[in-house]
VMD Tcl script that draws the C-alpha trace (Angstrom):
set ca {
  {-14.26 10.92 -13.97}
  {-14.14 11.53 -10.17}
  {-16.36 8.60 -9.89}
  {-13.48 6.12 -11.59}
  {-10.27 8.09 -9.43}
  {-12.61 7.50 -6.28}
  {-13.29 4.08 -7.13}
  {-9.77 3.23 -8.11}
  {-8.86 4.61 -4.21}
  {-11.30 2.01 -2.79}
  {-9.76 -0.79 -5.04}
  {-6.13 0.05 -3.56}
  {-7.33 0.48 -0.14}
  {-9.37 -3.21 0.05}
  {-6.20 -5.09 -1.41}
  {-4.18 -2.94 1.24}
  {-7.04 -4.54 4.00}
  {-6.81 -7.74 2.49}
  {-2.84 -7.44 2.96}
  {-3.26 -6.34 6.70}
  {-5.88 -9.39 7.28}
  {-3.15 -11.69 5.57}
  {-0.56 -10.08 8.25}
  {-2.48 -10.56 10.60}
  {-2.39 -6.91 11.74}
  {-5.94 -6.87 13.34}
  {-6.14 -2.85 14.42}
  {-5.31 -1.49 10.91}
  {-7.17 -3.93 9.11}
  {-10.52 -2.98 11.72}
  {-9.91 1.16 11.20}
  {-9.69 0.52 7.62}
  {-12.74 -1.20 6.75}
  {-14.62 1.11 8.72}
  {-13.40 4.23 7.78}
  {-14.90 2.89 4.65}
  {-18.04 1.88 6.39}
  {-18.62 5.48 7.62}
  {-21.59 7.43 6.73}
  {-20.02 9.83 4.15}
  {-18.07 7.03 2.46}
  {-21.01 4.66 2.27}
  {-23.51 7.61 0.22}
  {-21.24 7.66 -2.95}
  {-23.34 4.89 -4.54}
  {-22.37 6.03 -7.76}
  {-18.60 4.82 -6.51}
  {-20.18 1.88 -5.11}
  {-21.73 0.93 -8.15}
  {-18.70 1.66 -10.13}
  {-16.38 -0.87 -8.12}
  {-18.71 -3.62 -8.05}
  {-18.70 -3.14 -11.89}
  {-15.15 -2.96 -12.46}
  {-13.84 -4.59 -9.57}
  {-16.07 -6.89 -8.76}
  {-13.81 -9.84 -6.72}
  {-12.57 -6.05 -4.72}
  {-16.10 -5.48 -4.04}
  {-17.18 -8.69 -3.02}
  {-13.88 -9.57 -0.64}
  {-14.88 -5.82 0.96}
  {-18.66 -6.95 1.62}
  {-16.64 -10.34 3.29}
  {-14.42 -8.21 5.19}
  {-17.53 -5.77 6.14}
  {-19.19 -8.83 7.73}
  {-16.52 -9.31 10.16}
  {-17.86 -6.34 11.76}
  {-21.49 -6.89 11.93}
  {-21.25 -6.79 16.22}
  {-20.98 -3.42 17.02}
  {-16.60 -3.78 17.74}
  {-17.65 -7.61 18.01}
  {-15.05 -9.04 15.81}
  {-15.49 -12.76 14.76}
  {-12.38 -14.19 12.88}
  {-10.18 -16.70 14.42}
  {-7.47 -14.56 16.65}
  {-4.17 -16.32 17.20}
  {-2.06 -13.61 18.07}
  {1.62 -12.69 16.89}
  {2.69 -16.14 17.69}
}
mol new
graphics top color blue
foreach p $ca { graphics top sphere $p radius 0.5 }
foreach p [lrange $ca 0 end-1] q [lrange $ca 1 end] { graphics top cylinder $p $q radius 0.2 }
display resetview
């Protein structure tokens, strides 16, 4: 059960990245996917597992969005500012 409630938090918190990508609002978008990136997030592969079983297009748009970030702080998408 903690497994699903955890796994539901990482669903909400990708489409809430993929909103701030869509916004364009670069800083929150970068501490977000890799505060879920970090060490102690990264070890529930039970959670892991879960997501890319019943969320798989969440899962798969987070692995995208985790490849952004590959450079250590390098980021590689198009930047065109506010404007």
């Amino acid at each position: 059960m903690i497994e699903w409630s955890q796994c539901l938090t990482y669903f909400c918190l990708i489409k809430v990245s993929e909103e701030l990508k869509n916004l364009r609002n670069w800083q929150s978008f970068s501490s977000l996917i890799k505060s879920l990136q970090c060490p102690p997030i990264a070890r529930l592969k039970q959670t892991w597992e879960t997501l890319f079983t019943k969320h798989h297009y969440s899962y798969s748009k987070f692995v995208e969005f985790s490849k952004l970030f590959q450079d250590k702080d390098n980021l590689t998408f198009d930047y065109r500012g506010p404007c």
